[in-house]
N, C-alpha and C positions, 0 to 999 in steps of 0.2 A: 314543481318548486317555483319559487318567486320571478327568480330569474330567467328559468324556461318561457314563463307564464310574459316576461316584459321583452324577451326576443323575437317571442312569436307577434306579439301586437309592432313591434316596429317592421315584423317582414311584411303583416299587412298594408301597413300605411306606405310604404313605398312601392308596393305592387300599386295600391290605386294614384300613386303619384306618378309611376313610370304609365301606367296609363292615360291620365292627363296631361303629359309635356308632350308639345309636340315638336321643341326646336331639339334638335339631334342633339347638341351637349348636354342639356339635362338631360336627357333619356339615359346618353353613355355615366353619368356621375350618379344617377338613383343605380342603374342597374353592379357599376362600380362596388356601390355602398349594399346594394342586395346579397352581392356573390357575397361581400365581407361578415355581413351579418348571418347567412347562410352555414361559411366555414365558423364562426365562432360558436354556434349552435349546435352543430353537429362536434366541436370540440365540446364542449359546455355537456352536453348530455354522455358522452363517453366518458368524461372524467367524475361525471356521476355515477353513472353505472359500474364502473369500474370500482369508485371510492365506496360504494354500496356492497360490491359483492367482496373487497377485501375486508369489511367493517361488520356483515352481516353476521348474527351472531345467532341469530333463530334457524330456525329445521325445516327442510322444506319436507313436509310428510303426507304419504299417500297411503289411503284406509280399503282393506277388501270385505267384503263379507265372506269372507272363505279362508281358508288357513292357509292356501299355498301361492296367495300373494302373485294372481292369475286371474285375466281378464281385465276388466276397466275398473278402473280404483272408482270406488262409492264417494268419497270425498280427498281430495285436495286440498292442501291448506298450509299455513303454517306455523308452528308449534313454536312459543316463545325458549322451552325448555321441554328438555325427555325426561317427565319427571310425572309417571301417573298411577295412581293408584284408583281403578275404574269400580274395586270392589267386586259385584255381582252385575253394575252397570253397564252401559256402552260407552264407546266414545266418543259417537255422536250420532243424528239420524242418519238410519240406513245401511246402517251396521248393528249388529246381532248382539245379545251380551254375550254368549258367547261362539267359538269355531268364526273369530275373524284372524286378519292378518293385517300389518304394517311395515311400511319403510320410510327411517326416516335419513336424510343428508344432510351435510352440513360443511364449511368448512372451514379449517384450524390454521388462525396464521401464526408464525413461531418467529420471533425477531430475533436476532444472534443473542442477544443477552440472554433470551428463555433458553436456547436449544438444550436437549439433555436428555433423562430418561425421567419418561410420562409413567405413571400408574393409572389405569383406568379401571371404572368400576360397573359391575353391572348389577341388580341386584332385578329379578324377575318371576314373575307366575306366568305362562310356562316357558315355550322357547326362546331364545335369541342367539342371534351373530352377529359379531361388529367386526367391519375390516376399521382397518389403517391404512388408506395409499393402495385400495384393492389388495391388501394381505389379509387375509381373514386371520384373526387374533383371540377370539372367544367365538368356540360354539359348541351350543348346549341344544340343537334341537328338536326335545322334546319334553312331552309333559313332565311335569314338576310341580312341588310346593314350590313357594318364596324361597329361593337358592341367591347367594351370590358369590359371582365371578371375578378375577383381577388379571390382568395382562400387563405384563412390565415390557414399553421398549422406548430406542433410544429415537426421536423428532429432531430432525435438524430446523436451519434456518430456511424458512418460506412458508408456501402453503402445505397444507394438509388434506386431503377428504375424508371426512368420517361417515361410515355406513353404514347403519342396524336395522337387521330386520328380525320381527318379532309376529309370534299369532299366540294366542290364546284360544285354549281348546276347550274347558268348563270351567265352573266355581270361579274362585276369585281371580280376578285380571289385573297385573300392576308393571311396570316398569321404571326404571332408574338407569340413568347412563350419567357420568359423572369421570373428573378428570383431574390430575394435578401433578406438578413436577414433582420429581422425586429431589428433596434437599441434598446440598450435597452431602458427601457420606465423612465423617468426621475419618481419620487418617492414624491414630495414637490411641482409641478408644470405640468399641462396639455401641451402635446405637438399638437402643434393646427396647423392642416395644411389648407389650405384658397385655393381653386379653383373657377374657372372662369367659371365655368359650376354647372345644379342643381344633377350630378350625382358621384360625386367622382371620378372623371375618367383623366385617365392624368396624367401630372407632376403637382403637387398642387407651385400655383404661387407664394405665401409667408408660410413659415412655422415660427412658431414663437413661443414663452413660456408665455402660458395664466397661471394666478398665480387663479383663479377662474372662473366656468362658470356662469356666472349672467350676461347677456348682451341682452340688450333691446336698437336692433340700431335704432326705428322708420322705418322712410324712409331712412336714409341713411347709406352710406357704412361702412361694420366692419371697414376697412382700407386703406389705400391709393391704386389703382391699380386692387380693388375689386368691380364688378359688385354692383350697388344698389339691383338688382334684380336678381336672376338664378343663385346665389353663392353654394358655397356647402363649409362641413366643417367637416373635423375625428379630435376629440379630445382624445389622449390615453393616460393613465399615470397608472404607479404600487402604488397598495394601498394597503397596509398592514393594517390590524385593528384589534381589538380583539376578539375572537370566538364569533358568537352570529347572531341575527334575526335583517336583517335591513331593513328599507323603503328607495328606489330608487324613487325620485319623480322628475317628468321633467315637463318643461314647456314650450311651442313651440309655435312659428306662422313663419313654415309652418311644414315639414315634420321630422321625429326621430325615428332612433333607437340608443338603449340602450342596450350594449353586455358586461356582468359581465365574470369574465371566461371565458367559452364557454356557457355559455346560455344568450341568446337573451331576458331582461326579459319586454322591451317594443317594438315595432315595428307597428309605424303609418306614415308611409314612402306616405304622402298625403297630400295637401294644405287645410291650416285649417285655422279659426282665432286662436288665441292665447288657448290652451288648456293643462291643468293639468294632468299629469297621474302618476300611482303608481305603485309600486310593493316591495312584500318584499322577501327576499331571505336571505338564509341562509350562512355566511361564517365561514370558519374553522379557521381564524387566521393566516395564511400564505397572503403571496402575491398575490393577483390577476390582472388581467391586467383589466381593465373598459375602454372602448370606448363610447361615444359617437359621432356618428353620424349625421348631421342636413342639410337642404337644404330648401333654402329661392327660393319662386316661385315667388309674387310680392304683392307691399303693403306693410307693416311693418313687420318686421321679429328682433326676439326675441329667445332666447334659456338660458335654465339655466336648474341646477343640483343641485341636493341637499339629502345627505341624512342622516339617523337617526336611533341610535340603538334601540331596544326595550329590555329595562332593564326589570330585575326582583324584584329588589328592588329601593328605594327610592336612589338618589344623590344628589351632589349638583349640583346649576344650573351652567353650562359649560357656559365657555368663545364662544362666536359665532365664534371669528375668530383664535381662537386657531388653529383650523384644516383648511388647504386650502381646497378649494370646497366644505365644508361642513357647513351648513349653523347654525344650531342647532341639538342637542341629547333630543330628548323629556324624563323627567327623569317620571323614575316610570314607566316604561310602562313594560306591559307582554311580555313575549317570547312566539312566537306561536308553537305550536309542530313544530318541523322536519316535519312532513307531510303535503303537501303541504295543503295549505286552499282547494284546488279546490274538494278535495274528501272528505275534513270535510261534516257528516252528523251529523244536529243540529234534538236535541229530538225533537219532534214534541209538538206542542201546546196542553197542556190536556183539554180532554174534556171531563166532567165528566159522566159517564155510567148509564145507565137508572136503578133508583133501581127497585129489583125483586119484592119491594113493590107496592104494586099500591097507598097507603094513602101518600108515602113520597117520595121523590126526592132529592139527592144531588145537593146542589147549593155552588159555587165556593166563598171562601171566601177569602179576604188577611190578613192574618197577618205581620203586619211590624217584619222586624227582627230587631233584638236585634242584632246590632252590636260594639266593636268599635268606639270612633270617627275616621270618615276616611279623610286622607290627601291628599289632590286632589293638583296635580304640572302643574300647570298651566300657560299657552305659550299663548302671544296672538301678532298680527298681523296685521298691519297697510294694509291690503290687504285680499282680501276675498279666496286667495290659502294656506294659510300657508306654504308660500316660502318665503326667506331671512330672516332679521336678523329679532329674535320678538323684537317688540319695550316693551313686561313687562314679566317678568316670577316671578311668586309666588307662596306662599301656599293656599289654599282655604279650607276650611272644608263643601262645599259641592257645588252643582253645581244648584241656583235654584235662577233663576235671569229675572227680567221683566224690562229692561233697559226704555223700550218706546221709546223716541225718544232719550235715552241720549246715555251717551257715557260708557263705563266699568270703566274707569277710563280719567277725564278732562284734558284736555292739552296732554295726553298721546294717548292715543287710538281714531279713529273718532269715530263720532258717529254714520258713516255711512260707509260700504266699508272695514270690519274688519271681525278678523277669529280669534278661539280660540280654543285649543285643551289641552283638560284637562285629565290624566292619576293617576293610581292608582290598590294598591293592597289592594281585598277585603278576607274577609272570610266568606265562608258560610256552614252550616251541610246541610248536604242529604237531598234533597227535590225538590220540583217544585217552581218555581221563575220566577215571572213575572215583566220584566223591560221594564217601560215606559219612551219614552222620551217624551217632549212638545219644539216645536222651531218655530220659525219665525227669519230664514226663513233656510238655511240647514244645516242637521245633517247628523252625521253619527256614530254607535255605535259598536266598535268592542270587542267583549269577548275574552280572549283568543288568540288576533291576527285575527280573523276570522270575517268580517263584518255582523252583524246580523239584524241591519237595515239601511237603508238608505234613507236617504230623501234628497238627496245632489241636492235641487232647491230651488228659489225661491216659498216662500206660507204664507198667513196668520201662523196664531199659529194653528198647527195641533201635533195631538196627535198621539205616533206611539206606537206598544206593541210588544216586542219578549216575549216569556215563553221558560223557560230551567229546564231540567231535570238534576241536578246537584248530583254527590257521593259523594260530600261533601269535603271539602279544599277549597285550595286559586284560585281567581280567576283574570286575570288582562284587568281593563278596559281603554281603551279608547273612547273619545267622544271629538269628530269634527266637528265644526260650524262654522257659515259666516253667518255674515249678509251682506243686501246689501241695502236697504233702507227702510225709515221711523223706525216704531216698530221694537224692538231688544228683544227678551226674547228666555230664555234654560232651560230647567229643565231635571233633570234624577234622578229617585229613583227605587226603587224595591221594593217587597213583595214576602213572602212564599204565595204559592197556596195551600187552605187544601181544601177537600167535606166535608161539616157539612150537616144532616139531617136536614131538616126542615119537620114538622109532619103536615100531612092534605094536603100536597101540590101533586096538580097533576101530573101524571106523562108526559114527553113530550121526544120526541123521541131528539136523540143526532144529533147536524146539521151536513150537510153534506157538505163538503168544495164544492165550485163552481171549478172544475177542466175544465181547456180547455186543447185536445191534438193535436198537428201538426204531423202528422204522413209523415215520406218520400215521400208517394204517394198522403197527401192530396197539397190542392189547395193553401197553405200556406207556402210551402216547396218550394226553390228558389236551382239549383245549376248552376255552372259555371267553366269553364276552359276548358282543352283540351276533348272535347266529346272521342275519342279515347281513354282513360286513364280511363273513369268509370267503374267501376263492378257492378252488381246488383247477389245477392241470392236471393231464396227464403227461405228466415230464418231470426228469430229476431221477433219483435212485427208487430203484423199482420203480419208475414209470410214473412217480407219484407225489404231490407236493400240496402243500397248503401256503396261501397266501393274502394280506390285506395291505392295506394303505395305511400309512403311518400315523402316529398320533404324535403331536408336539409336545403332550404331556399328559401326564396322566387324568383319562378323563373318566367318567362315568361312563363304563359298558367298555372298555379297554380290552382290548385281545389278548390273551396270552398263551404258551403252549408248555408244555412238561413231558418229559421226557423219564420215565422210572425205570430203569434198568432190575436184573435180576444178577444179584452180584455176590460173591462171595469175599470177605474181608479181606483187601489186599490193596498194592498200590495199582494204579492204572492210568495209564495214557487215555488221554479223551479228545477224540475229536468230532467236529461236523462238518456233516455233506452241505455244502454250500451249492445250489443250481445254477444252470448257465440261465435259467427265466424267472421271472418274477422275483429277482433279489438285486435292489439298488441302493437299498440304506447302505450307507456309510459309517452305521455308526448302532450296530444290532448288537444288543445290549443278554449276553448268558450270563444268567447266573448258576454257578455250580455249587451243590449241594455235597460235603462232604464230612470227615469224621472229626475235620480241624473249623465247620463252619460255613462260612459264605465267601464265594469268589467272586468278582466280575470279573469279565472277558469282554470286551467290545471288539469287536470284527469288522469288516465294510465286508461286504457280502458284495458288493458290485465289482472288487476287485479279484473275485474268483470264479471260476464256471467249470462246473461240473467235477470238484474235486475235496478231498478231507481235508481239513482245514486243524490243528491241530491247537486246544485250549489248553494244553498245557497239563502233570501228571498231580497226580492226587491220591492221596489215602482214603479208601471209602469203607463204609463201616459191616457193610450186608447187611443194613434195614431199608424198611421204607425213609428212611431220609438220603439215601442219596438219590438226587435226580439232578436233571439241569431244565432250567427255564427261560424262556425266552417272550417277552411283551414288543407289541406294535408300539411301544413309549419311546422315540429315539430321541427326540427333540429336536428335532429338524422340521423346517418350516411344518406347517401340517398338510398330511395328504399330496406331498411332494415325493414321499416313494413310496417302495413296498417292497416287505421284510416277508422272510418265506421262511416257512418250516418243513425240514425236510429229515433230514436220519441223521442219529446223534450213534457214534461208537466208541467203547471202552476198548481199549486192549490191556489186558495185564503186562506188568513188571515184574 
């Protein structure tokens, strides 16, 4: 620089001046003025250097002739932008067209006005990885056609380091690394971007302000310039709500995910008909950012959103369109603990113990309780998902109804192709408690937040039983129904469970539940993805365990394990063996396969060793569709733990 350039010529001239004086004060005022010009220099080039490498905006990159980015780089240099498309070519002397490797860094300054969440983009032939800050954020590597990747997180104020490293293996060689804030997210309306492809990928071809997600386009297109078929669609928006336990319920024909925060809390990213699904999660009352995801394959495509607090007391009944994208607040409904359902373990069913008598035996009696009258808030529904607006909400003083062929209420409700979901706080003392429901045609009975049975199919009037070991207090119910044709009836009550002696009576040994087990190694246990990436111990039940390293989301060559049982149609308790080794995710994601549908269960597997972990009872059909599943997809940083498959058991009810 200029100025470097006229520091140095004046340190010259006074060195040859301090050499020709020879009366001691000059010598002392040149050498004075040396040291000063000295320390200004050595400030002068640091405040370059420094104003350089904050300012710097190019790549410093290093080139291999070999793919594993090992040994001495062929060329050094540096790259104005990562922005190449080589073709068939190289990328420069000395490196190969193809089977080389690169790395390029860089770094990102962020002023407090920028801070926020970045989307980065990759788009490449074949591998790549990019950290953040040394968190690896994207990695794909291995060979590929032209693929692109996106990684959403949140850059505060300061610097950044960015690091990608990439090789191409044959045929065409290109890469793209690309970057931008994410705007903020409108607060009162869904920001909806609409692509010409079924992957999100690309510049999205209309972006536009959806005021709701409820849209059912049949056969044809969301909008003008939009593929009928092979669309895709991110819908993001900031939603502030009040602390509390809510249900996220979606509805699709074709594929969806569902990302609250940072957790992911549906992901069926598959061509489907039209299918419901749920989840509840907890939020703190701040802002969170909600995406939904969706992508229409072909045939009718449909997508909608909706969802609902679970209160702890009674309210009134809410305006439906009060809240944008949210459809109704079911009143009355329980708060499920903070912990997740997935590790909820329900008392087990009593079964009374053989007396030491041989003349008498306990035999299980009910006593109705003395409750109460209780005020059941009740939601019903022109459709058999309990999505959109209910077309009646009221009060009920109990839930026990044999419609036939009519209808809940004429003119109002059909009398066929309707859903009804009815909530409420009960009170009950210390005891054992046995609740039956009766429906035709599905149910579903949640305590607590926590599903305890389910029957969510079409069936004649069939009778389902949970029994709960209760300490006594309030309890909060839900119960969820759909008919779908002919006959319509619901019922749900309850009784205390006591042992009364009966005298003279036999004694008879206590039954033994019908348990089936799949164990990893038996004939029933399915796994899949990169065979490279598995582990096996000898440790865990039967001696035996399979296990990998986690995936932050779902990638290309993903793990997964399946579990098929041989089952006969009935209800059943389900649980797994969880290992005291290789199981630290926090957050191991079963899917259970049953006659009502899909469940998730999330577990932390770190917080158990060596013991049955219970997901909760279920109705299963005795086909090949019941099974339970389980992926290295946690979402947790990546390759920060490892989810273990180990023996999955049923017990009959």
């Amino acid at each position: 620089m200029q100025s470097d350039d006229r520091i140095r010529v004046g340190v010259s001239r006074l060195f040859a001046c301090l050499r020709g004086r020879k009366d001691i004060g000059g010598r002392i005022a040149c050498s004075a003025v040396l040291l000063g010009l000295c320390a200004l220099s050595v400030f002068a080039l640091n405040s370059a250097d420094a104003f350089a490498h904050e300012s710097n905006t190019t790549w410093d990159a290093d080139y291999w002739d070999n793919i594993s980015l090992t040994g001495d780089a062929v060329i050094s240099r540096e790259d104005d932008a990562l922005d190449f498309d080589w073709g068939d070519g190289s990328p420069g002397t000395g490196i190969s067209a193809d089977r080389f490797s690169a790395r390029w860094e860089r770094h990102l300054n962020i002023s407090a006005g920028e801070a926020g969440y970045y989307i980065f983009t990759v788009e490449v032939d074949d591998g790549v990885r990019l950290w953040v800050d040394d968190l690896l954020q994207i990695d794909s590597w291995v060979e590929q056609a032209k693929a692109s990747y996106e990684a959403r997180l949140h850059l505060s104020e300061g610097q950044h380091l960015i690091r990608v490293e990439y090789f191409e293996l044959a045929g065409a060689a290109s890469i793209s690394v690309s970057w931008e804030r994410e705007p903020d997210l409108p607060t009162t309306y869904w920001r909806g971007e609409y692509f010409n492809n079924s992957s999100l990928t690309g510049t999205a071809h209309t972006t536009r302000d959806d005021a709701r997600l409820n849209f059912d386009w049949g056969y044809e297109s969301p909008l003008t310039g939009i593929n009928q078929d092979g669309f895709s669609v991110r819908w993001s928006r900031s939603l502030q709500l009040p602390a509390g336990d809510y249900r996220f319920t979606v509805t699709v024909d074709d594929g969806v995910r569902l990302i609250v925060g940072d957790r992911t809390l549906i992901d069926f990213w598959q061509a489907q008909t039209a299918t419901t699904y749920s989840q509840i999660t907890y939020l703190d009352g701040s802002a969170v950012t909600v995406r939904m995801e969706y992508y229409e394959e072909t045939g009718q495509a449909q997508a909608r959103l909706t969802w609902s607090r679970l209160e702890t007391t009674p309210a009134e009944t809410p305006d439906p369109a009060s809240t944008p994208g949210s459809t109704t607040t079911p009143l009355a409904a329980p708060t499920p603990s903070p912990t997740p359902p997935a590790t909820y373990t329900p008392a087990p069913t009593a079964t009374p113990a053989t007396s030491a008598t041989p003349t008498s035996t306990p035999t299980i009696t009910l006593t109705p309780t003395s409750t109460p009258v209780i005020v059941w808030q009740a939601l019903y529904w022109n459709n058999r998902t309990l999505t959109g607006t209910p077309v009646l909400a009221r009060q009920e003083s109990a839930v026990d109804y044999n419609w036939g062929d009519g209808s809940p209420e004429a003119q109002t409700i059909n009398a066929d192709s309707f859903s009804a979901r009815w909530t409420a706080q009960i009170s009950l003392e210390a005891g054992t408690y046995r609740f039956d429901v009766v429906s035709d045609d599905g149910v579903r009975l949640f305590i607590d937040g926590v599903k305890q049975i389910d029957g969510w199919s079409d069936h004649p009037a069939t009778t389902y039983q949970y029994t709960l070991q209760h300490d006594g207090g309030s309890l909060g119910l839900i119960l969820e129904y759909y008919e779908h044709e002919q006959a319509a009836q619901v019922k749900l009550s309850w009784a205390a469970v006591s042992a009364v002696a009966t005298p003279e009576a036999s004694p008879s040994p206590t039954p033994t539940p019908i348990t089936v087990v799949v164990d990893d190694q038996d004939s029933g246990f399915q796994r899949g993805g990169l065979a490279t990436t598995w582990q096996e111990e000898t440790v865990g039940y039967s001696d035996h365990l399979f296990w990998t390293n986690n995936n932050d989301k779902t990638r290309t060559g993903y793990n997964w394990g399946r579990w098929s049982p041989d089952l006969e149609a009935a209800s059943y308790q389900v649980f797994v063996y969880i290992p005291s080794n290789h199981a630290t995710t926090d957050n191991a994601r079963y899917w259970i396969s049953h006659s009502g549908g899909f469940t998730l269960r999330e577990v932390d597997q770190s917080q158990h060793s060596d013991q049955w972990v219970s997901l909760g009872t279920y109705t299963f059909s005795g086909t090949d569709e019941d099974y339970i599943s389980l992926s290295d997809v946690t979402y947790e940083t990546y390759l920060s733990t490892k989810v273990a498959w180990d023996a999955m058991k049923w017990e009959k009810q």
